[in-house]
GURO-655938 format. One record per residue (C-alpha): residue in one letter; x, y, z; residue number from 1. Coordinates in pm, 1 decimal, always signed. Layout:
% residues N
A | X | Y | Z | NUM
...
This chain:
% residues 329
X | -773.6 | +1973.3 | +2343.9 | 1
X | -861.4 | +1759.0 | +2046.7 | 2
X | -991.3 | +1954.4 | +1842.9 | 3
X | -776.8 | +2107.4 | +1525.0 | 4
X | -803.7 | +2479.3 | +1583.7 | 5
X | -927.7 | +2561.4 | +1238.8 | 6
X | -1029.0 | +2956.1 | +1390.8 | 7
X | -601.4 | +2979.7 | +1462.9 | 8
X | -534.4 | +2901.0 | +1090.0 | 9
X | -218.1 | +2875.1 | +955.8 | 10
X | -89.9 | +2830.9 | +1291.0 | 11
X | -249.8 | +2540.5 | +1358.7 | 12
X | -149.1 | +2368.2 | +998.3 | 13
X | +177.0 | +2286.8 | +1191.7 | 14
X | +134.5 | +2293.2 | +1590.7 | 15
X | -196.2 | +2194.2 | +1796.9 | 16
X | -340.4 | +2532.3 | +1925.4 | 17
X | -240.8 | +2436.8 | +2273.3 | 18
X | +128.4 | +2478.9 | +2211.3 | 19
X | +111.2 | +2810.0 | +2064.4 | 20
X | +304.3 | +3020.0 | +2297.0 | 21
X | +184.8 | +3245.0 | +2518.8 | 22
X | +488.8 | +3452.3 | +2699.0 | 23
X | +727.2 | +3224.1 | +2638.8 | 24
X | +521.2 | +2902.8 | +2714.6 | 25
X | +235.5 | +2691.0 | +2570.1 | 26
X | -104.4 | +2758.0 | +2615.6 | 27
X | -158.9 | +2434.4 | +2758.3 | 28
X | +152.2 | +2453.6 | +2994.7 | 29
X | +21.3 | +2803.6 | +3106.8 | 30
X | -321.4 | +2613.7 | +3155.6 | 31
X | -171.4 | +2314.8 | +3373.7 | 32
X | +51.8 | +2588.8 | +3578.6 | 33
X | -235.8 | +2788.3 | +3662.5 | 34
X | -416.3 | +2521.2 | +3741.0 | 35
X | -168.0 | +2363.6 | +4030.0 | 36
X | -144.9 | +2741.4 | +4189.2 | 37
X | -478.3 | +2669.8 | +4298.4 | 38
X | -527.3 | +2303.6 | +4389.4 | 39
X | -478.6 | +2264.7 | +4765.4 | 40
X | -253.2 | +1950.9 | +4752.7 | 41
X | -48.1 | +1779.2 | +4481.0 | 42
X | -187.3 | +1645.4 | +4146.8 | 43
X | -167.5 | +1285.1 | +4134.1 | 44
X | -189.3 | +1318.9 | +3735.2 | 45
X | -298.2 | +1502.1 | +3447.5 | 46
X | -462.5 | +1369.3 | +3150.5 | 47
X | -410.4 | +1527.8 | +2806.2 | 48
X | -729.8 | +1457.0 | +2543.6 | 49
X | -611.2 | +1490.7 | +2175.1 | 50
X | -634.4 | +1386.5 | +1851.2 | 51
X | -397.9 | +1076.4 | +1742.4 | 52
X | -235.2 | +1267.0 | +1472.2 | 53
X | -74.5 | +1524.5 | +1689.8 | 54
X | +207.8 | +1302.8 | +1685.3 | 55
X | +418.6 | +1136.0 | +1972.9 | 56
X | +656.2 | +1439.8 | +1955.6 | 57
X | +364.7 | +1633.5 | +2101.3 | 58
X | +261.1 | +1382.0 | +2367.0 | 59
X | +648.7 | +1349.7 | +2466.1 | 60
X | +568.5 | +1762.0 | +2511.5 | 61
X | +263.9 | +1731.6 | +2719.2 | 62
X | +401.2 | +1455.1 | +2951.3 | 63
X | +673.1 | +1692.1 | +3030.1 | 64
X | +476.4 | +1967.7 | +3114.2 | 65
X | +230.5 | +1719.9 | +3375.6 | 66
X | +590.3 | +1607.0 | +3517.6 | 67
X | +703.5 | +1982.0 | +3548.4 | 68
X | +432.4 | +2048.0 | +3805.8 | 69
X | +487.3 | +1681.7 | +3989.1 | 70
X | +224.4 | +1462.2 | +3822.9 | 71
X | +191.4 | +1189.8 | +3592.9 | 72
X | +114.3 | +1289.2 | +3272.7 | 73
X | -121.7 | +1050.8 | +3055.2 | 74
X | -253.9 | +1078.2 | +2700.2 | 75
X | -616.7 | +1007.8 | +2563.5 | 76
X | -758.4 | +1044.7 | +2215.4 | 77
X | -1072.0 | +1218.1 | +2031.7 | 78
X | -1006.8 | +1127.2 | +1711.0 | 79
X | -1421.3 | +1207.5 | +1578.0 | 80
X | -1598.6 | +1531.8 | +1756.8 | 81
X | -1833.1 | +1409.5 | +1921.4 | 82
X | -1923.9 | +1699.0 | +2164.4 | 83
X | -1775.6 | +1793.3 | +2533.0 | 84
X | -1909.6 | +1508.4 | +2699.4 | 85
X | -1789.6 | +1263.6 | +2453.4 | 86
X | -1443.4 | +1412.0 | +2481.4 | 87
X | -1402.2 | +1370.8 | +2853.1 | 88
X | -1492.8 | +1036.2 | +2865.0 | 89
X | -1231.1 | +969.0 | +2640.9 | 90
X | -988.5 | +985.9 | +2950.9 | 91
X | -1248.0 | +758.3 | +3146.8 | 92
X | -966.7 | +599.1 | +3331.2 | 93
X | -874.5 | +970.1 | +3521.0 | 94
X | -1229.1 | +1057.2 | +3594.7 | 95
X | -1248.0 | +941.0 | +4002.4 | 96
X | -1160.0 | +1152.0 | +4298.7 | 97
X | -1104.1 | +1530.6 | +4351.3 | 98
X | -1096.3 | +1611.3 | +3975.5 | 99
X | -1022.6 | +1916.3 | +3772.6 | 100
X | -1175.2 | +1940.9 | +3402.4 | 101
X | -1027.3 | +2235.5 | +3166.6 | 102
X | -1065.3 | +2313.6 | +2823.8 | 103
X | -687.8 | +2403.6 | +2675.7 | 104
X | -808.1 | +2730.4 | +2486.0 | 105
X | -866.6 | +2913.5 | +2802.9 | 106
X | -649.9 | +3095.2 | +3047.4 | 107
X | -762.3 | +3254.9 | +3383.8 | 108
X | -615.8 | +3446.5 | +3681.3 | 109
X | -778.8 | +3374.6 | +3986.8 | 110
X | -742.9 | +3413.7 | +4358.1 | 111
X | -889.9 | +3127.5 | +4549.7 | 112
X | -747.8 | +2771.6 | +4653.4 | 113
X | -923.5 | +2431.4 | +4605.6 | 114
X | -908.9 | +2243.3 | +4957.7 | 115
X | -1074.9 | +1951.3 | +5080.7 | 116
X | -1424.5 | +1952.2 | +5066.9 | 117
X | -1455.8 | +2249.1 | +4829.8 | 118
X | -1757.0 | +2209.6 | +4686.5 | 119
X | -1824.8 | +2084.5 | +4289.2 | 120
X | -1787.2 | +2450.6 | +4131.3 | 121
X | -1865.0 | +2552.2 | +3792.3 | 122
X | -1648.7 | +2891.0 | +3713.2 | 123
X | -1811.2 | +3139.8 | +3513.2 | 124
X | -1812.4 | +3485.0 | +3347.2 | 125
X | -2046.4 | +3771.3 | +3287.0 | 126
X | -2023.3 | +3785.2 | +2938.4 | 127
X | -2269.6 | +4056.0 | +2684.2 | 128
X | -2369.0 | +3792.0 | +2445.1 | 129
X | -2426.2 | +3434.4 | +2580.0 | 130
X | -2536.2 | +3265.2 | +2293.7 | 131
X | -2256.4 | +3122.3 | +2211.4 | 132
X | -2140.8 | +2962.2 | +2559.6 | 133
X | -2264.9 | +2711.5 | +2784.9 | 134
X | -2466.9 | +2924.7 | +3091.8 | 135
X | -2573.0 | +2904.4 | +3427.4 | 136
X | -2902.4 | +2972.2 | +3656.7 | 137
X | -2873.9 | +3058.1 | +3961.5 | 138
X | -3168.3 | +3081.9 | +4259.3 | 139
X | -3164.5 | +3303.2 | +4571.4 | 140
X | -2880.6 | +3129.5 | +4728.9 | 141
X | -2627.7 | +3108.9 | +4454.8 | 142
X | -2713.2 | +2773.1 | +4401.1 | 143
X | -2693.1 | +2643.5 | +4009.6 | 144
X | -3013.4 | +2548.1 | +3945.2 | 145
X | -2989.5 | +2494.3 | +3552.8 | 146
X | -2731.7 | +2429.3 | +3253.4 | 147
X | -2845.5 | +2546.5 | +2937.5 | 148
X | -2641.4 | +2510.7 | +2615.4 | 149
X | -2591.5 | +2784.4 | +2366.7 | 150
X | -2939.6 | +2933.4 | +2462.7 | 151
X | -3139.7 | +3025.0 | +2191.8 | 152
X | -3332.4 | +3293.0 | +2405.3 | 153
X | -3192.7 | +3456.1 | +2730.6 | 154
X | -3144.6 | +3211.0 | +3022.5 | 155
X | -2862.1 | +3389.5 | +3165.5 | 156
X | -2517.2 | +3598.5 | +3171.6 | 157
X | -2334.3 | +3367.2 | +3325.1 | 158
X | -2096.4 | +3187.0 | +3086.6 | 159
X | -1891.9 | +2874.5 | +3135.4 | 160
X | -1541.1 | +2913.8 | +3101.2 | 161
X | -1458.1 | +2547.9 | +3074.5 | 162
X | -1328.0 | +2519.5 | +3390.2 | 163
X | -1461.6 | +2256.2 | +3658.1 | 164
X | -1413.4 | +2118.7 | +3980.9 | 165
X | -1595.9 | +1780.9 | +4062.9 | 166
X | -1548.1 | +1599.3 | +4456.0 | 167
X | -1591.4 | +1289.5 | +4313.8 | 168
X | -1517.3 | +1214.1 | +3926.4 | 169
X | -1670.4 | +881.3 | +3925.1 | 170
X | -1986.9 | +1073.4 | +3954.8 | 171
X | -1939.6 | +1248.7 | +3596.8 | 172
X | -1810.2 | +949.2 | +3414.1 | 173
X | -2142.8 | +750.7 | +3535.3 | 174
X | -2356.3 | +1049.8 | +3392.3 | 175
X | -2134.6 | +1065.3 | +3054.3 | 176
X | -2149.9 | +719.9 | +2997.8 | 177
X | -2530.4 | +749.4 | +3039.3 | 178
X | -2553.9 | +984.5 | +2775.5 | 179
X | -2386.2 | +783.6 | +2513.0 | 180
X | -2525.9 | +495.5 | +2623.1 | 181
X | -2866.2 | +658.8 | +2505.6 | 182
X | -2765.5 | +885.9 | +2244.4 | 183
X | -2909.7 | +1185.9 | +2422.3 | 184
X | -2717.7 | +1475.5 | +2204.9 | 185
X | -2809.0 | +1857.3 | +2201.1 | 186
X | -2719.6 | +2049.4 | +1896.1 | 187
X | -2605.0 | +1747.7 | +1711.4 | 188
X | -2335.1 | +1636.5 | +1995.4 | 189
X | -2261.9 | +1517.0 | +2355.5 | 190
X | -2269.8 | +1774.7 | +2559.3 | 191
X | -2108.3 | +1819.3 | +2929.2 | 192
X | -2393.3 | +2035.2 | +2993.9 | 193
X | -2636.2 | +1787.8 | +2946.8 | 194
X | -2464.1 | +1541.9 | +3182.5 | 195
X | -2388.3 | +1844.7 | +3441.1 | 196
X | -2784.0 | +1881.9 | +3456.9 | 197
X | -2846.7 | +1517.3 | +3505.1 | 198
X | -2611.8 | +1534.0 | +3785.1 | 199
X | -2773.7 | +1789.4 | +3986.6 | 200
X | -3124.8 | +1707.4 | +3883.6 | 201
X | -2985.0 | +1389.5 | +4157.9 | 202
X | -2920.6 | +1626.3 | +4432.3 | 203
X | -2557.1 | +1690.1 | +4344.3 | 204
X | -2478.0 | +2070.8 | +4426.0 | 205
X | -2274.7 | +2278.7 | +4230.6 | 206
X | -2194.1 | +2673.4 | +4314.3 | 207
X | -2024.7 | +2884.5 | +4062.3 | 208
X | -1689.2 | +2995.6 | +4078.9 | 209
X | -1562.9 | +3358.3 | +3980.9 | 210
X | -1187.9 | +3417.7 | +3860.0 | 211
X | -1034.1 | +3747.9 | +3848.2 | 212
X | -1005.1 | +3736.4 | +3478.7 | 213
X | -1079.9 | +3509.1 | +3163.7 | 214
X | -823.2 | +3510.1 | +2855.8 | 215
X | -944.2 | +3340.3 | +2565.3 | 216
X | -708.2 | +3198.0 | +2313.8 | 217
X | -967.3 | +3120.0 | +2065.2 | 218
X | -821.1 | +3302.4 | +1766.8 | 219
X | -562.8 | +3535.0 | +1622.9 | 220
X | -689.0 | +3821.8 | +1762.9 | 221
X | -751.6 | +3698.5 | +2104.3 | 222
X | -478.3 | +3547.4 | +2120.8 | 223
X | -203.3 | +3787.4 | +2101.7 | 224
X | -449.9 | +4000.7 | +2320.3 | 225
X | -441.1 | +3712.6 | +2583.6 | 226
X | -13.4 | +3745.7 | +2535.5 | 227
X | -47.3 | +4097.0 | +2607.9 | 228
X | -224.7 | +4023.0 | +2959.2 | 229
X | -31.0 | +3746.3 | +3061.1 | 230
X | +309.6 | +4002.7 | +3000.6 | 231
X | +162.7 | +4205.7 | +3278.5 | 232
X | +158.8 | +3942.0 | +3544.6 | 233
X | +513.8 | +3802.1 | +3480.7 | 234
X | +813.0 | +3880.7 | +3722.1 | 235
X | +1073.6 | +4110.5 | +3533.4 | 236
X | +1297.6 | +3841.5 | +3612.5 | 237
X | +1120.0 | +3563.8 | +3333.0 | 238
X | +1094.1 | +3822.2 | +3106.3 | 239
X | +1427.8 | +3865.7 | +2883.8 | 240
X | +1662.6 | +3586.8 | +2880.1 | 241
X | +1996.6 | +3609.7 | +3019.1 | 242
X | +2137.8 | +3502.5 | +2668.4 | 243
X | +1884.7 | +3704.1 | +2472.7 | 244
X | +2104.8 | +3947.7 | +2236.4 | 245
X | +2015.8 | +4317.8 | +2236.2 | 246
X | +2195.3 | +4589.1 | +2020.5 | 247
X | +2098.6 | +4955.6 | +1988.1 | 248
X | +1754.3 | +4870.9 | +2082.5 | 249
X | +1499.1 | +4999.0 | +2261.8 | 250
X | +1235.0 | +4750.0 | +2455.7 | 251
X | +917.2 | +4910.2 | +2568.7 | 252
X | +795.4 | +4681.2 | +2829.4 | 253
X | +654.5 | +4443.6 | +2899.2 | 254
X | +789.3 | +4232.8 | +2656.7 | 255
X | +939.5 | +3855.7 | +2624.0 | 256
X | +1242.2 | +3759.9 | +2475.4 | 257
X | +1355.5 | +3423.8 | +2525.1 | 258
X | +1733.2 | +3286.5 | +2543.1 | 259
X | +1869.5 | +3288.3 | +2178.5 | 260
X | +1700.0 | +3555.9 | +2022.7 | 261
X | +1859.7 | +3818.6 | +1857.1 | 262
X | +1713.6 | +4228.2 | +1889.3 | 263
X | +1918.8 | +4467.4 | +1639.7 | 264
X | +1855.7 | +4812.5 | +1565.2 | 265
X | +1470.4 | +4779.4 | +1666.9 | 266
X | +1209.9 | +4951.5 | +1883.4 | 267
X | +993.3 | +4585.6 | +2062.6 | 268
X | +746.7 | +4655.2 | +2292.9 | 269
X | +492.6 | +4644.4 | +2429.9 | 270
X | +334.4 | +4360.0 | +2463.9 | 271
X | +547.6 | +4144.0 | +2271.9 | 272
X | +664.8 | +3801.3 | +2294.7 | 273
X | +975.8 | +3651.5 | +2090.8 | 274
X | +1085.2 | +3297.7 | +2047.4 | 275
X | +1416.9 | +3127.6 | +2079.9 | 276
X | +1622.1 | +3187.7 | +1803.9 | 277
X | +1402.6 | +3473.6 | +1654.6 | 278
X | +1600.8 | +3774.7 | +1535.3 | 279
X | +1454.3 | +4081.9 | +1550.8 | 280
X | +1616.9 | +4342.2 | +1301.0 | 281
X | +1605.9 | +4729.0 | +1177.8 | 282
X | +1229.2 | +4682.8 | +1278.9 | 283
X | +928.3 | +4812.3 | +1480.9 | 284
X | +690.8 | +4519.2 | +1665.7 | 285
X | +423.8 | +4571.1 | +1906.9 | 286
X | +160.8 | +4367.4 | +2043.0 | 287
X | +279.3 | +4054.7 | +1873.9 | 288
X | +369.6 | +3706.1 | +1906.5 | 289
X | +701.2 | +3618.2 | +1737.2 | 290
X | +763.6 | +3251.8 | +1749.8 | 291
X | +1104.6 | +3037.4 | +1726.3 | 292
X | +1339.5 | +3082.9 | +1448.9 | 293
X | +1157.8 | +3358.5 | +1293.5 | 294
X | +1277.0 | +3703.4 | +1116.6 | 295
X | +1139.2 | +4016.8 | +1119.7 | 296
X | +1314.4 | +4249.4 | +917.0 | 297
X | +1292.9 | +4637.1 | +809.7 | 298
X | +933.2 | +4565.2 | +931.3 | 299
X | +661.8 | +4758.2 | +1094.2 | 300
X | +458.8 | +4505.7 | +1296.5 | 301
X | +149.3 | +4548.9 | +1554.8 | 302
X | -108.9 | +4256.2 | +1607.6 | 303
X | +21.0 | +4044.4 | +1463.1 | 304
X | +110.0 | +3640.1 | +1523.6 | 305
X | +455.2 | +3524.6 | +1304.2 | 306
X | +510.2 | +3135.9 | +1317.7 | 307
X | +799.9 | +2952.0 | +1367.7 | 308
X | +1080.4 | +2958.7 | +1067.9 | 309
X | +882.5 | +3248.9 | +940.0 | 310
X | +1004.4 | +3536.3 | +784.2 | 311
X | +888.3 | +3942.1 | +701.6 | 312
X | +1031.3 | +4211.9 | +594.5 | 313
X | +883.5 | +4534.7 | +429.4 | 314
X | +622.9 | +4791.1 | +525.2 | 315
X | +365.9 | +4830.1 | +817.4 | 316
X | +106.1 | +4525.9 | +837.6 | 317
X | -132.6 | +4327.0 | +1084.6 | 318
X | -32.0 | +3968.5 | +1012.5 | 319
X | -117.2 | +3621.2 | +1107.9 | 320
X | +188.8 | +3422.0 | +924.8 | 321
X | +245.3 | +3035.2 | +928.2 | 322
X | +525.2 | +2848.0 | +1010.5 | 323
X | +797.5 | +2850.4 | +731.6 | 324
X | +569.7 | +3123.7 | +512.7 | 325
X | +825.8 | +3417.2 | +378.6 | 326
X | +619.7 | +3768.4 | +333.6 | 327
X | +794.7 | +4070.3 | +187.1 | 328
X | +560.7 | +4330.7 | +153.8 | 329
């Protein structure tokens, strides 16, 4: 997650893409929760890869959130990109054992469990256009057979969703180091692919894995789509605070509204998610993200993503607002 989510501009001026909320919680805490619904056993630790200028306000966050589902939570650093394989080796001290690697701007449901001896899995999507993922091959018995980065020409349908499961992490670190070690790039970077095909090229067997659904979180758009999803899988019970503040409104569910913010004369829903300490006010807002301490006033909002300490008020718009911007339209 060290990249500096220059497709989620202005959002990302301010807060690493990772921490943009999704219902209520960070992408990345979303990401880790997920993640421990399906391991098997307990998770010894999680290791965060980031650039050093997030700040140690942000790594205080992200320890937290490793600690919130029983695990240690460590910190490594990409401060150049180098490519996918460059930035998992930056956490070369975390890659042994039963291992889990996850890129931070993807969220998935899935219903399976990772037990012992599960075998190294891939998970993947049918997706229309590959071209612009990582794919997979597979032979007659569902076997992987090649990686292929960002094909050029049609290899396959089968997209990598940056999810992984390895038995044995030592295994990928030896390959990763490898490539660096030899400057073997594709496209101009390291690529996990690259070192993923090396592996099994060795007789190490990978399968792919299927999930019931892939949410990307790549940009605006996707993003607050993703939010909409992730409101229909919530419990009624997380999804308006007990100290949330509603007058002469009307909520269209699902929505979010956290502790502390404030919903006045207003028609919210659906799909919408508001911050602590947001206020809400003579307005219409649907599909949207609303983050902390924003307003939204004598508005008409749909699609939209409104940072934290933002502010709108006037006439019907689709808007993707910074923290601390002020729009009256």
């Amino acid at each position: 997650m060290a990249g500096l989510g220059k497709r989620m501009r202005p959002h990302t001026l301010t807060v690493p893409k990772p921490l943009i909320p999704i219902a209520g919680k960070p992408i990345v805490q979303r990401l880790v929760e997920d993640i421990a619904k399906v391991c098997g056993e307990s998770i010894e630790e999680v290791n965060f890869i980031i650039h050093s200028s997030f700040g140690k306000e942000v790594e205080k966050r992200l320890k937290a959130i490793a600690e919130s589902v029983g695990a240690k939570g460590l910190i490594s650093y990409q401060d150049t990109p180098l490519g996918t394989a460059h930035a998992i080796l930056c956490a070369a001290e975390s890659l042994n054992g039963n291992l889990v690697v996850a890129f931070a701007d993807t969220l998935f449901k899935a219903n399976f469990k990772l037990a012992k001896g599960h075998p190294n899995t891939i998970w993947v999507q049918k997706v229309e256009d590959p071209k612009p993922f990582g794919v997979v091959k597979l032979d007659a018995n569902n076997q992987i057979v090649e990686f292929v980065e960002k094909p050029e020409t049609f290899v396959s349908d089968l997209a990598i969703i940056g999810i992984y499961y390895f038995q044995d992490g030592e295994n990928l670190k030896n390959e990763l180091q490898y490539l660096l070690d030899n400057d073997i790039k594709d496209k101009g970077e390291y690529q996990l692919t690259n070192a993923l095909e090396n592996m099994k090229n060795k007789g190490i067997a990978f399968v792919p894995g299927q999930v019931d659904e892939w949410l990307d979180c790549g940009n605006k758009n996707s993003t607050v789509a993703t939010n909409e999803r992730y409101l229909t899988y919530l419990p009624e019970k997380e999804l308006v605070g007990t100290n949330a503040s509603i007058e002469n409104s009307v909520l269209i569910a699902p929505v979010y509204i956290a502790d502390g913010a404030v919903i006045k004369n207003s028609v919210v829903g659906p799909y919408v998610s508001v911050g602590k300490g947001s206020v809400v006010e003579n307005s219409i807002v649907a599909s949207t993200i609303i983050q902390e301490n924003a307003k939204v006033k004598e508005a008409n909002v749909k699609n939209s993503m409104v940072g934290n300490f933002a502010e709108v008020k006037g006439k019907a718009a689709d808007l993707s607002l910074g923290d601390f911007n002020v729009i009256h339209i």
